[in-house]
TORGUBA-633582 format. One record per residue (C-alpha): chain; residue number from 1; x, y, z. Coordinates in Angstrom, 3 decimals, always signed. Example, Ala and Ser with C-alpha at 12.3 -4.5 7.8 and 13.67 -1.06 7.14 Angstrom:
BEGIN
SITE unit pos       px       py       pz
SITE    A   1  +12.300   -4.500   +7.800
SITE    A   2  +13.670   -1.060   +7.140
***
This chain:
BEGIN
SITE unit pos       px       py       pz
SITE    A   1 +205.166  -12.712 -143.673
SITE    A   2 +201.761  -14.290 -144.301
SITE    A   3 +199.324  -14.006 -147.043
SITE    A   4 +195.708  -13.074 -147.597
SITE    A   5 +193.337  -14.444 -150.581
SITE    A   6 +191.798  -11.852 -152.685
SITE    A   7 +188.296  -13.185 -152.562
SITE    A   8 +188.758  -13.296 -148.809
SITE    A   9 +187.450  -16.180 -147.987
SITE    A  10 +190.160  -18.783 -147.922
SITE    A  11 +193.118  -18.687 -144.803
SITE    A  12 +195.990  -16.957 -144.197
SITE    A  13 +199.343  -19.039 -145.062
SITE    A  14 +202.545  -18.800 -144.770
SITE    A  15 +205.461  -18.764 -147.953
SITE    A  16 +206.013  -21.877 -147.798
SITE    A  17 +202.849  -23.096 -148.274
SITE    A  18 +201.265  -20.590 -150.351
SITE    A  19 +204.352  -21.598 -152.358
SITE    A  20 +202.944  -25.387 -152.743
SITE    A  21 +199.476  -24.194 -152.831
SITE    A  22 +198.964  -21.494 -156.079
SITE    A  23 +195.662  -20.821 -156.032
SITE    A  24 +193.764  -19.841 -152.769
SITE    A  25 +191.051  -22.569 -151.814
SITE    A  26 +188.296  -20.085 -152.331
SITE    A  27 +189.155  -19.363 -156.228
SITE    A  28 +191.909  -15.878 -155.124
SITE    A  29 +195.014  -15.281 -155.499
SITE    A  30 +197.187  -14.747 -152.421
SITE    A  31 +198.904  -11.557 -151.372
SITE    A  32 +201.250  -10.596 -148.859
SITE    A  33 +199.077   -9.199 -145.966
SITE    A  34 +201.867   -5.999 -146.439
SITE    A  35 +204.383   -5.002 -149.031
SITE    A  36 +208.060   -4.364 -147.417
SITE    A  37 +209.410   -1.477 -147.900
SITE    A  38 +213.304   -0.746 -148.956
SITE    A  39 +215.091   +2.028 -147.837
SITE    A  40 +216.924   +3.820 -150.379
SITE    A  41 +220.406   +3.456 -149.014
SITE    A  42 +219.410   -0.709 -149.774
SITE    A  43 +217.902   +0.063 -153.118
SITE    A  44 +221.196   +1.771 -153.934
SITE    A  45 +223.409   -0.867 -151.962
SITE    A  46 +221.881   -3.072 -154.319
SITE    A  47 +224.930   -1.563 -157.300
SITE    A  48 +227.503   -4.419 -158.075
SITE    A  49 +225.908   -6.908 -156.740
SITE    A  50 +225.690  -10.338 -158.632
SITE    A  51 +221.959  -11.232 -159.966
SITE    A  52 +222.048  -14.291 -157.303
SITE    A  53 +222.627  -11.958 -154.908
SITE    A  54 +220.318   -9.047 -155.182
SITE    A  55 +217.611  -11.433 -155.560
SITE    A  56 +218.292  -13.822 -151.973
SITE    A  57 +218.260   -9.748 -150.464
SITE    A  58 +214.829   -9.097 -151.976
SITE    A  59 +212.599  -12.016 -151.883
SITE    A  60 +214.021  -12.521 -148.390
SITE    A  61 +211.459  -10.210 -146.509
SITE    A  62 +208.668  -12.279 -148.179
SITE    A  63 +209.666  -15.669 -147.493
SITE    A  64 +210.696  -15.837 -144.120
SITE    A  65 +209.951  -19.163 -143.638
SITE    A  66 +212.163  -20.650 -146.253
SITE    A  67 +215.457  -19.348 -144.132
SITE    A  68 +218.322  -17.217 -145.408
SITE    A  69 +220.592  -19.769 -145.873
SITE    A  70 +218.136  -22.078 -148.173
SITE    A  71 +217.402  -19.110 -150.355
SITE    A  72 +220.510  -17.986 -151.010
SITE    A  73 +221.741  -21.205 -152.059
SITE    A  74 +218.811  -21.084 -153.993
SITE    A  75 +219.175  -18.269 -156.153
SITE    A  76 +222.828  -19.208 -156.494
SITE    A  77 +221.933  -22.247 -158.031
SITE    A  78 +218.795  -21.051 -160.267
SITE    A  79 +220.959  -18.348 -162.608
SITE    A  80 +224.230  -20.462 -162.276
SITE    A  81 +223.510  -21.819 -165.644
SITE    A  82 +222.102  -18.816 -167.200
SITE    A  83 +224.556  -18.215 -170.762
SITE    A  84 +224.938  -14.318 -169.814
SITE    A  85 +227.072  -13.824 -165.958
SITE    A  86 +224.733  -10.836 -165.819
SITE    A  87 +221.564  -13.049 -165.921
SITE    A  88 +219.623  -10.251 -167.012
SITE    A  89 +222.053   -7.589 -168.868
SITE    A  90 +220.463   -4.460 -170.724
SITE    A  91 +221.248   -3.017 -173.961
SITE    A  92 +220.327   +0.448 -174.778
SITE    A  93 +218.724   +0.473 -178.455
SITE    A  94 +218.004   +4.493 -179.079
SITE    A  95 +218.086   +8.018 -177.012
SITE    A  96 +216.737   +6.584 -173.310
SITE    A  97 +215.435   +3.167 -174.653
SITE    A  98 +216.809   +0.380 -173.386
SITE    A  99 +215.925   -3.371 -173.282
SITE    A 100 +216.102   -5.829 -170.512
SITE    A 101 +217.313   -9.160 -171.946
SITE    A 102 +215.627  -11.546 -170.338
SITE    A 103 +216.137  -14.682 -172.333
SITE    A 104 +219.149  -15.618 -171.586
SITE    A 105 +217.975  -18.976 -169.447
SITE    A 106 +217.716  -22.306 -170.437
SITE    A 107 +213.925  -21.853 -171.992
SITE    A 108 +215.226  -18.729 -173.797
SITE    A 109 +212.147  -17.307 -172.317
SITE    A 110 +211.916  -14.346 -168.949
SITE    A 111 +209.357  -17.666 -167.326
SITE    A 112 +212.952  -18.879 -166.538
SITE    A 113 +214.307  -16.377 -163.713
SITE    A 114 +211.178  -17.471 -161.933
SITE    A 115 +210.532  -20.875 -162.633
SITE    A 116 +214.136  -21.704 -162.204
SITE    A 117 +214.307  -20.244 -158.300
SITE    A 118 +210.436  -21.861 -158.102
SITE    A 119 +211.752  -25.088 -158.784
SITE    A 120 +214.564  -25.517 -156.270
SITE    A 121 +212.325  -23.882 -153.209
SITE    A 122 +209.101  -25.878 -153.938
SITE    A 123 +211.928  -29.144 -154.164
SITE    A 124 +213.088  -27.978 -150.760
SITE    A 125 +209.622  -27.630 -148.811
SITE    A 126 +208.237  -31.036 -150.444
SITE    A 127 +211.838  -32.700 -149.583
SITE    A 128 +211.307  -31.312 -146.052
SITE    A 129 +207.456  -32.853 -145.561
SITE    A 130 +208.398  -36.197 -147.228
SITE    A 131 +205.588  -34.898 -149.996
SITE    A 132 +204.668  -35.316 -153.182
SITE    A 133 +203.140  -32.645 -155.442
SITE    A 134 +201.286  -33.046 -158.875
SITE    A 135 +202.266  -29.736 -160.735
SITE    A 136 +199.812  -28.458 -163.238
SITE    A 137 +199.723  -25.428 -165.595
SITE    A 138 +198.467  -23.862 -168.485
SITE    A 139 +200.260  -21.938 -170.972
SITE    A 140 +200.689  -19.796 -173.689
SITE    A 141 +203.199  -20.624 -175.329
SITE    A 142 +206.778  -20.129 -172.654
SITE    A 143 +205.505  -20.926 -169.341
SITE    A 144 +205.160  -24.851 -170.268
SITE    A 145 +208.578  -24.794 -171.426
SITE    A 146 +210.299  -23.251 -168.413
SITE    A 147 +208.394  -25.457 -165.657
SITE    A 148 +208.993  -28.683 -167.659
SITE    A 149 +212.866  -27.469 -167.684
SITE    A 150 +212.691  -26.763 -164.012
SITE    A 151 +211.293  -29.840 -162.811
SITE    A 152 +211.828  -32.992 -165.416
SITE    A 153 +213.353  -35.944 -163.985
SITE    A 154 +212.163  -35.108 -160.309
SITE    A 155 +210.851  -37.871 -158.074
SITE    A 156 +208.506  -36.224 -156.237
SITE    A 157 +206.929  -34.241 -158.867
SITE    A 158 +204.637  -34.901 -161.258
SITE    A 159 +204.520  -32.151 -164.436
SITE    A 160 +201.454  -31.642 -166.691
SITE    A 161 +201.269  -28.503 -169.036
SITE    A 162 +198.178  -27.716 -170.908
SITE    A 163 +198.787  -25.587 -173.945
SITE    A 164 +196.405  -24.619 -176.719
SITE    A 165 +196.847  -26.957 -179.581
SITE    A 166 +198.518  -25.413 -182.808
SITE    A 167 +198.501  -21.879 -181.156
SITE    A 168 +201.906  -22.018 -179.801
SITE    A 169 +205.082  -21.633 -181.741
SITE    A 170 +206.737  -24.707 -182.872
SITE    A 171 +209.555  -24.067 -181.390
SITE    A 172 +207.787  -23.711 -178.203
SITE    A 173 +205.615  -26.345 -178.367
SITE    A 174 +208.717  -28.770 -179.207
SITE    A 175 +210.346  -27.534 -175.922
SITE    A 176 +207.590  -28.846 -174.341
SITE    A 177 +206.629  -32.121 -176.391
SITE    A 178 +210.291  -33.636 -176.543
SITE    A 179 +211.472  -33.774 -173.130
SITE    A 180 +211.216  -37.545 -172.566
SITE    A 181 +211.248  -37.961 -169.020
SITE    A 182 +208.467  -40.180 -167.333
SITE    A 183 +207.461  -37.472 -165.032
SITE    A 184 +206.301  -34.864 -167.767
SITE    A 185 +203.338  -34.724 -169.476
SITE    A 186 +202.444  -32.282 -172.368
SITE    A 187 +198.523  -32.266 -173.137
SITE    A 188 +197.604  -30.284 -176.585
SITE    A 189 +194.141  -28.707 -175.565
SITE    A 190 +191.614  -28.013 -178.296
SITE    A 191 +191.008  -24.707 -176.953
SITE    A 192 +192.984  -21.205 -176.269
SITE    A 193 +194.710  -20.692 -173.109
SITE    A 194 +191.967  -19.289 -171.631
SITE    A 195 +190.115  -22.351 -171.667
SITE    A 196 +193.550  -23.918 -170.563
SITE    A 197 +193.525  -21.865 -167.849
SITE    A 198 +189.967  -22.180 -166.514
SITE    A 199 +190.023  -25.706 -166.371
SITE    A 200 +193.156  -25.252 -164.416
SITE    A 201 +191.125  -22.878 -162.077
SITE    A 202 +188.442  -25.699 -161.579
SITE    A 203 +191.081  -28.497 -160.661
SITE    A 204 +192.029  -25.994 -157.781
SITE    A 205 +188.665  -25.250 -156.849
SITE    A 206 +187.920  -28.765 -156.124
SITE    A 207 +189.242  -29.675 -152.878
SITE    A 208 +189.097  -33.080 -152.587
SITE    A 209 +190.303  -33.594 -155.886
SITE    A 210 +193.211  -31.231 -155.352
SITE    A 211 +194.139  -33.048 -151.732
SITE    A 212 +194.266  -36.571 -153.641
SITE    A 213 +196.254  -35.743 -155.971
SITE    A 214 +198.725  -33.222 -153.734
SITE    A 215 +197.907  -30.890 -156.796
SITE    A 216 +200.004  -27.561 -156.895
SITE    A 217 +200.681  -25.103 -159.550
SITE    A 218 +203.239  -22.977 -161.177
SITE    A 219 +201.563  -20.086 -163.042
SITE    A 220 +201.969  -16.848 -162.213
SITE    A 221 +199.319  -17.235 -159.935
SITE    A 222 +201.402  -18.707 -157.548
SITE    A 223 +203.058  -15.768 -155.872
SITE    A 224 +206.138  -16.843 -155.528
SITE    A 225 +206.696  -16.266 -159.631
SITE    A 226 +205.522  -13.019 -159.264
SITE    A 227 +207.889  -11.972 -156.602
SITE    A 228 +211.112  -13.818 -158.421
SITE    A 229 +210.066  -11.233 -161.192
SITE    A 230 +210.039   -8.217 -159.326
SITE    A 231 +214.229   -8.631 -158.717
SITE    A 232 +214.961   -7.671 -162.162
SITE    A 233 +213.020   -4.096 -161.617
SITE    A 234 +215.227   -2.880 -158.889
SITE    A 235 +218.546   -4.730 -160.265
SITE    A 236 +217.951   -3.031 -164.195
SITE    A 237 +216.866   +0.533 -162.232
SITE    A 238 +219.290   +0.808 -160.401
SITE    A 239 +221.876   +0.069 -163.039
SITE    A 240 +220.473   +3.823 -164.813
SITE    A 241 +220.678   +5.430 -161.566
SITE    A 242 +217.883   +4.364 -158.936
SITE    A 243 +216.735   +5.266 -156.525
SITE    A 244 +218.286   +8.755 -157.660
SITE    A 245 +216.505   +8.823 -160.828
SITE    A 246 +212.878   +7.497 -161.972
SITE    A 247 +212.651   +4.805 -164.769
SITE    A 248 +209.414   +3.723 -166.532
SITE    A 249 +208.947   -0.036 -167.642
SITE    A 250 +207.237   -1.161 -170.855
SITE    A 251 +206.175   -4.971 -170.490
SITE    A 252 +204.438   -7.202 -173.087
SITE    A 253 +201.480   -8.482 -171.826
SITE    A 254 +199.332  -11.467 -171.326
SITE    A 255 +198.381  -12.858 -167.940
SITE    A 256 +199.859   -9.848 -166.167
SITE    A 257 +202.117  -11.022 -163.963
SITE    A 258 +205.346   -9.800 -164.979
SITE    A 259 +203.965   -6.252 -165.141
SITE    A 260 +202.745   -6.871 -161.707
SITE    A 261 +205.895   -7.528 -160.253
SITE    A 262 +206.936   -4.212 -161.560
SITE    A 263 +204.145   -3.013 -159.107
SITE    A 264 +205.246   -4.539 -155.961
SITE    A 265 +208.765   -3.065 -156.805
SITE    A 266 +206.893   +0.135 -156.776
SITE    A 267 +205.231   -0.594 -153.640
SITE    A 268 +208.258   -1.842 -151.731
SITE    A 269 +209.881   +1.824 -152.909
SITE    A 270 +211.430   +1.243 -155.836
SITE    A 271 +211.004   +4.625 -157.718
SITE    A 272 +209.008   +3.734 -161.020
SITE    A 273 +207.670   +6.373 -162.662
SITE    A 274 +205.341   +4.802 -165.204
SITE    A 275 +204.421   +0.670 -166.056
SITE    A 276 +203.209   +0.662 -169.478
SITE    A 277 +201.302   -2.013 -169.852
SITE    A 278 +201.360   -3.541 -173.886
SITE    A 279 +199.122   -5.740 -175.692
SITE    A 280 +198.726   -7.247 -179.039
SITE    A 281 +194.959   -7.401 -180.410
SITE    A 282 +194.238   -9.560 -177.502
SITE    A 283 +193.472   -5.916 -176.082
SITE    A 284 +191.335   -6.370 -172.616
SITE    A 285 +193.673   -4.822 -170.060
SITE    A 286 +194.419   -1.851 -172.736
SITE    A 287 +190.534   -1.406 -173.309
SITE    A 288 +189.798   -2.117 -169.275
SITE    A 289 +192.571   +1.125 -168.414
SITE    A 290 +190.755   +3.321 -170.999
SITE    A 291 +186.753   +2.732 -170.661
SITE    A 292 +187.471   +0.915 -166.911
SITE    A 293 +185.373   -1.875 -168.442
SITE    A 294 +186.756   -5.733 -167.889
SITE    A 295 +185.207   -7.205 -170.850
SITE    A 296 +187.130  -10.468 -172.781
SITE    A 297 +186.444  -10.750 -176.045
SITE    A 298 +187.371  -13.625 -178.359
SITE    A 299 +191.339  -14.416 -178.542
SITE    A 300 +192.744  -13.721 -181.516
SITE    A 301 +195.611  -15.736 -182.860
SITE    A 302 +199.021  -13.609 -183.314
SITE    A 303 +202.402  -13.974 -183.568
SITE    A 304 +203.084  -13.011 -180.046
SITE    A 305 +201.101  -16.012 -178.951
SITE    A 306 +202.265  -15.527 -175.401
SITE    A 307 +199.875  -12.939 -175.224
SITE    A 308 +197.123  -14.371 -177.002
SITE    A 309 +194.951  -13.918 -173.809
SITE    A 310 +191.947  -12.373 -172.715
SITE    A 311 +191.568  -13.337 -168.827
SITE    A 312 +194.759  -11.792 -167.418
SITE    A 313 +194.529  -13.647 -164.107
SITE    A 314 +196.835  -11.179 -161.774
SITE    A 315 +194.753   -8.297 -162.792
SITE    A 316 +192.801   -9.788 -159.855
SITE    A 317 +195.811   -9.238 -157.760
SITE    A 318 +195.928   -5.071 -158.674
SITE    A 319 +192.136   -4.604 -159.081
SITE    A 320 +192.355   -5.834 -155.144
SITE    A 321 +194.566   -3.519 -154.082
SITE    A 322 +193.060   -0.451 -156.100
SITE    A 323 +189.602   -1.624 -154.635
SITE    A 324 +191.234   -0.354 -151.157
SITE    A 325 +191.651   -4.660 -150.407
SITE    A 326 +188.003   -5.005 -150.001
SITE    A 327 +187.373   -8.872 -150.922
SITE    A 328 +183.805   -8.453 -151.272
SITE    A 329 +183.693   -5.945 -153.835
SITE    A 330 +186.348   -7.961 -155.615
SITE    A 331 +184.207  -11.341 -155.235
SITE    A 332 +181.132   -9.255 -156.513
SITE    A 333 +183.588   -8.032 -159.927
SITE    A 334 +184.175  -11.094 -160.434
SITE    A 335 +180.728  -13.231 -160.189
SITE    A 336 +180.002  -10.034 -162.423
SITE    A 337 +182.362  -11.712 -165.214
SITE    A 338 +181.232  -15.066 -164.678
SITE    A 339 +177.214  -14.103 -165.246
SITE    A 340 +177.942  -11.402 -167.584
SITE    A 341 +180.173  -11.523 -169.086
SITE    A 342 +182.283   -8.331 -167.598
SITE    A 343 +182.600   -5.459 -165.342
SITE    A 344 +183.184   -2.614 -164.417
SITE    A 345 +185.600   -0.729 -162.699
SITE    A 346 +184.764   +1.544 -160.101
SITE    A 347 +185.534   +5.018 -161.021
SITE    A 348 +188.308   +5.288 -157.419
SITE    A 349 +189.819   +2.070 -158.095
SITE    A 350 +190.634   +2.776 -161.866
SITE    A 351 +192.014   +6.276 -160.944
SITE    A 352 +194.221   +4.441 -158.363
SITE    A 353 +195.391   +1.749 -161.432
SITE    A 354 +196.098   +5.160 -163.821
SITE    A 355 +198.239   +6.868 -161.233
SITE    A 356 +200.604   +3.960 -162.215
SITE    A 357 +200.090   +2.296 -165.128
SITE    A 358 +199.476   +3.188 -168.937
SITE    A 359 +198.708   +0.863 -171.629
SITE    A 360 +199.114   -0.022 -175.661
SITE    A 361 +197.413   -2.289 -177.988
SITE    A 362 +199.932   -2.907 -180.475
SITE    A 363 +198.386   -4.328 -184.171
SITE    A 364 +200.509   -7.180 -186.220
SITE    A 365 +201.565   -4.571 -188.644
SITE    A 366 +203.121   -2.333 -185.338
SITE    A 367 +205.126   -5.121 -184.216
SITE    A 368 +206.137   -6.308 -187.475
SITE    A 369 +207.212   -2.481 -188.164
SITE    A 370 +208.908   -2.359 -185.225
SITE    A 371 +211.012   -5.581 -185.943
SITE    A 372 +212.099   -4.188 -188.618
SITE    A 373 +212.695   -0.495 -187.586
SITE    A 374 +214.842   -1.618 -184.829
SITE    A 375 +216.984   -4.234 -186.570
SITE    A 376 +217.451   -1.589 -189.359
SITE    A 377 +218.637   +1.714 -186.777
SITE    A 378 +220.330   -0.556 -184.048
SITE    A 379 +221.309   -3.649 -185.881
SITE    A 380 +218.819   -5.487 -182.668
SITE    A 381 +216.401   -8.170 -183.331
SITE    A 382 +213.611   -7.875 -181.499
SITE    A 383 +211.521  -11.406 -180.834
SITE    A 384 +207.395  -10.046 -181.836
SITE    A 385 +206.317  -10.129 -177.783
SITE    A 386 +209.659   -7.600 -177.215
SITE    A 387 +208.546   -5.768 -180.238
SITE    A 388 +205.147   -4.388 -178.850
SITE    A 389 +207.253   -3.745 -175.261
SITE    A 390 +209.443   -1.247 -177.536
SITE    A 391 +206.713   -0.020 -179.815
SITE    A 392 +204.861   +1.197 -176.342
SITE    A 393 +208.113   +2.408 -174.489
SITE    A 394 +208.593   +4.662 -177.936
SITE    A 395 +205.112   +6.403 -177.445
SITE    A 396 +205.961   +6.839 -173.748
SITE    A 397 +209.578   +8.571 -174.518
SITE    A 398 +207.510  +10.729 -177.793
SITE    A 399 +205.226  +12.342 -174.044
SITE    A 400 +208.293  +12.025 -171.360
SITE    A 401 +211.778  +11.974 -173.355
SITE    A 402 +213.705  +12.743 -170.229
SITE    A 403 +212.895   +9.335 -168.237
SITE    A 404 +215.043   +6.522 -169.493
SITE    A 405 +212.448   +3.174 -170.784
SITE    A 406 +213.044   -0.288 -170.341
SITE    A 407 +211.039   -2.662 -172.583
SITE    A 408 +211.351   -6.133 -171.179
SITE    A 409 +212.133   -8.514 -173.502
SITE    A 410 +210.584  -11.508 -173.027
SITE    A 411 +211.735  -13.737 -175.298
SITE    A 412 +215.066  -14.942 -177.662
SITE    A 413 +213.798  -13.770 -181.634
SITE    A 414 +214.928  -17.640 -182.865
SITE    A 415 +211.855  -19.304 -180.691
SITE    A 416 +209.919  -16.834 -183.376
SITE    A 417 +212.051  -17.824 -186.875
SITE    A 418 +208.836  -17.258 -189.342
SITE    A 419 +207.848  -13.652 -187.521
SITE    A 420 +211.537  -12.361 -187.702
SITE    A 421 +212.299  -13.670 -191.348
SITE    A 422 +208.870  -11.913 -192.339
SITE    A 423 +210.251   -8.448 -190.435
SITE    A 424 +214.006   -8.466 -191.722
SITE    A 425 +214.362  -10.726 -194.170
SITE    A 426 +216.702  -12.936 -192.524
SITE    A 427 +216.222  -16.364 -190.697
SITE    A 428 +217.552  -16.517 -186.651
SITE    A 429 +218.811  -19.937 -185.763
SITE    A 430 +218.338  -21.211 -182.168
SITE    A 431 +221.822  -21.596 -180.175
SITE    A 432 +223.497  -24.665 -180.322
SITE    A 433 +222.297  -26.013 -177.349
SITE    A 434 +218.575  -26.166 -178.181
SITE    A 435 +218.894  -26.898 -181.583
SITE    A 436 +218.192  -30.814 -181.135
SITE    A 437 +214.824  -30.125 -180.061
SITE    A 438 +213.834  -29.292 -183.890
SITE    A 439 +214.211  -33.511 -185.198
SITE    A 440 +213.813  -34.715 -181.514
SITE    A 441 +210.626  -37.505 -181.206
SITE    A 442 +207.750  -35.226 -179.921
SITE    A 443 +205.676  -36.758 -177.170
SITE    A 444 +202.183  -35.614 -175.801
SITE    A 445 +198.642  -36.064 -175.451
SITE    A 446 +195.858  -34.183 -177.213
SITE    A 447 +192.531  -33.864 -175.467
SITE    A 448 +189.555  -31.973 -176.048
SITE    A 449 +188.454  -28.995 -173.930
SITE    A 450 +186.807  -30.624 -171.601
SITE    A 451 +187.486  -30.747 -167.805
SITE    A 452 +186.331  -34.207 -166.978
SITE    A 453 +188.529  -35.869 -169.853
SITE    A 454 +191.612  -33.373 -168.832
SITE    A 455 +190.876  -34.245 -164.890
SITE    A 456 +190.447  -37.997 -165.817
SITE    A 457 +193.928  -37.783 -167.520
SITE    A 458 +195.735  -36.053 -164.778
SITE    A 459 +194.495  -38.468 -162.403
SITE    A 460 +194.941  -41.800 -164.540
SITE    A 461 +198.968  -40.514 -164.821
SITE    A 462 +199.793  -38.766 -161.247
SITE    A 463 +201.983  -40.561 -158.883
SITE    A 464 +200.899  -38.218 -156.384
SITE    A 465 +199.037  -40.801 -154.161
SITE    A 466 +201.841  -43.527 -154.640
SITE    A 467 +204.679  -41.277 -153.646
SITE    A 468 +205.026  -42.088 -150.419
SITE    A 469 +206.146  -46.017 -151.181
SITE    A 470 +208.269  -44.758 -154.439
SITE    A 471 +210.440  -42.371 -152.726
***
């Protein structure tokens, strides 16, 4: 399998190195060249089997390169420690609504059944080219946590995780800040994730600066995230029937890469009948499916801070395919954004996006409702990100009642304690095993939004360059 940039100008690679790479040299995002397609005998062989399992038979056909063998011990290892033997169970909450729990890794957070598997096969290629890699991302508010978890302590790896400062939970943010191993560094950004997340762009961009320091990344940019996610699709679909029955999706929001792993289930033959796309008042992709204009607006600060974004990077990915894969028009969309402000969508391409997706903006007072509607008919606690998943999936059932919903849920409610207490009147304590992090000695860097102090940091603390005599 090899892979293509969207902007077309960068080369092909293979898994394993798109893998260490991220983002394509020429600012894309890689794709596979072709989506493989499952029969429906394998999407239905696909019943009983362990998690582990059903995701070594999946991801296989796109990473080739890796070996059979490697990725199955892979997998095996990345939900071994996950508290539920299902890894990712559901629970129906109402007539055809279910939820997909997907918290139930170390990180409490669905960043873990990707960054978990991401972790072991990006240790395996470096281990295999005597390499070292400087990993850096931005997040919201659950991807810092859930790379930090996958990678502290490593000796070939260097972590730093911008996040915006004082817009991310505090339980997330203490995830991040109290994890006191020398290779991890937590930078507080005076900014929103969107600024975290272009200066991550730029340090990618730059490639001298991102040979030096052996820099590779870990958003869901990097494809191999995206295609961890799409396991849960088929393994949750087929549990209500596929590939003998249709199921829709409703997935909270941000950067849009878990919804787009729904997509390539879709377009490896998975039968999905609808991917409803929901937002909080950080509204662009809801706005961009309705008007088909691209336009960010300010972010907003919620209490689904996860999605407090406004450049949803792997819309890049779908807007590519929908554009019939033609880079130039893509590259032209997007130099549209960057002198612009915006753009918009041509009037094929969004048809092709609609045949597939729909999409929600959810207010605070929706998802606070919601909280509390579905702790008070079900006895369920919804975490605020899950909430506007099952406030969309309930407007999809009130058009199609006869095609069962599954709203991801994206987070555990006790990384969320103020939101829920404020919905139900009751406070939700984190498990046991995370509990320390609340009196733990937090430990981190703030910087302000700018790239040259952020690129000055990253280079003053990576042992990227030094590996080779320290290993």
């Amino acid at each position: 399998m090899h892979y293509i940039s969207t902007r077309g100008e960068a080369p092909e690679l293979a898994f394993d190195d798109v893998l260490l790479a991220g983002l394509a040299a020429d600012g894309g995002l890689y794709v596979p060249k072709t989506y493989p397609a499952v029969a429906r005998g394998d999407i239905a062989a696909l019943a009983g089997l362990p998690y582990d399992a059903a995701a070594a038979r999946l991801i296989e056909p796109f990473a080739g390169e890796i070996g059979a063998g490697v990725l199955r011990d892979a997998t095996r290892a990345a939900y071994a420690g996950f508290s539920h033997r299902a890894v990712a169970p559901l629970t129906q909450i109402d007539d055809n609504l279910f939820v997909l729990e997907l918290f139930h890794g170390p990180t409490l957070a669905f960043k873990d059944l990707a960054m978990q598997l991401l972790g072991r096969l990006m240790n395996h290629v470096l281990e295999q080219r005597g390499l070292g890699a400087t990993i850096v991302g931005a997040t919201s508010g659950d991807t810092g946590a859930a790379a930090i978890e996958a990678f502290a302590g490593q000796n070939r790896v260097d972590v730093f995780i911008l996040y915006p400062d004082g817009r991310v939970s505090d339980v997330q943010r203490r995830q991040m800040t109290t994890v006191a191993d020398d290779n991890i560094h937590a930078i507080a950004l005076r900014g929103t994730f969107d600024d975290a997340q272009s200066i991550l762009k730029s340090l990618f961009r730059d490639s001298a600066y991102r040979k030096r320091l052996g820099l590779a990344g870990v958003n869901s940019i990097n494809w191999a995230r995206v295609v961890a996610q799409m396991v849960y699709y088929f393994t949750s679909a087929v549990a209500l029937g596929a590939p003998f029955r249709e199921v829709s999706f409703a997935v909270p929001t941000g950067n849009f890469g878990d919804v787009l792993a729904g997509y390539v289930a879709k377009r490896m033959g998975l039968p999905l009948s609808r991917l409803i796309v929901a937002t909080n008042a950080n509204d662009i992709l809801a706005r961009a499916l309705a008007s088909g204009r691209y336009e960010p607006r300010g972010v907003t600060p919620t209490q689904s801070p996860s999605m407090d974004i406004q450049l949803s990077s792997n819309f890049e990915r779908l807007l590519f395919d929908a554009l019939g894969r033609d880079a130039g028009a893509l590259r032209a969309a997007f130099a549209s954004l960057d002198q612009s402000g915006g753009f918009d969508i041509p009037p094929e391409a969004l048809a092709a996006i609609r045949e597939d997706f729909d999409a929600r903006a959810v207010s605070e007072a929706e998802t606070s409702a919601e909280i509390a509607r579905t702790y008070r008919e079900s006895g369920y606690v919804l975490d605020p990100h899950t909430a506007t998943g099952v406030h969309a999936a309930r407007a999809r059932l009130a058009v199609d009642p006869s095609t069962p919903v599954v709203a991801l849920a994206t987070a555990h409610p006790a990384k969320f304690p103020a939101a829920i207490e404020r919905a139900i009147g009751e406070r939700i304590e984190l498990p046991p095993r995370l509990a320390p992090i609340l009196t733990a000695e937090e430990r981190f860097s703030r910087l302000e939004n700018d790239e040259g102090r952020v690129r000055a940091f990253i280079e003053d603390h990576a042992r990227a360059t030094r590996l080779a005599t320290r290993v």
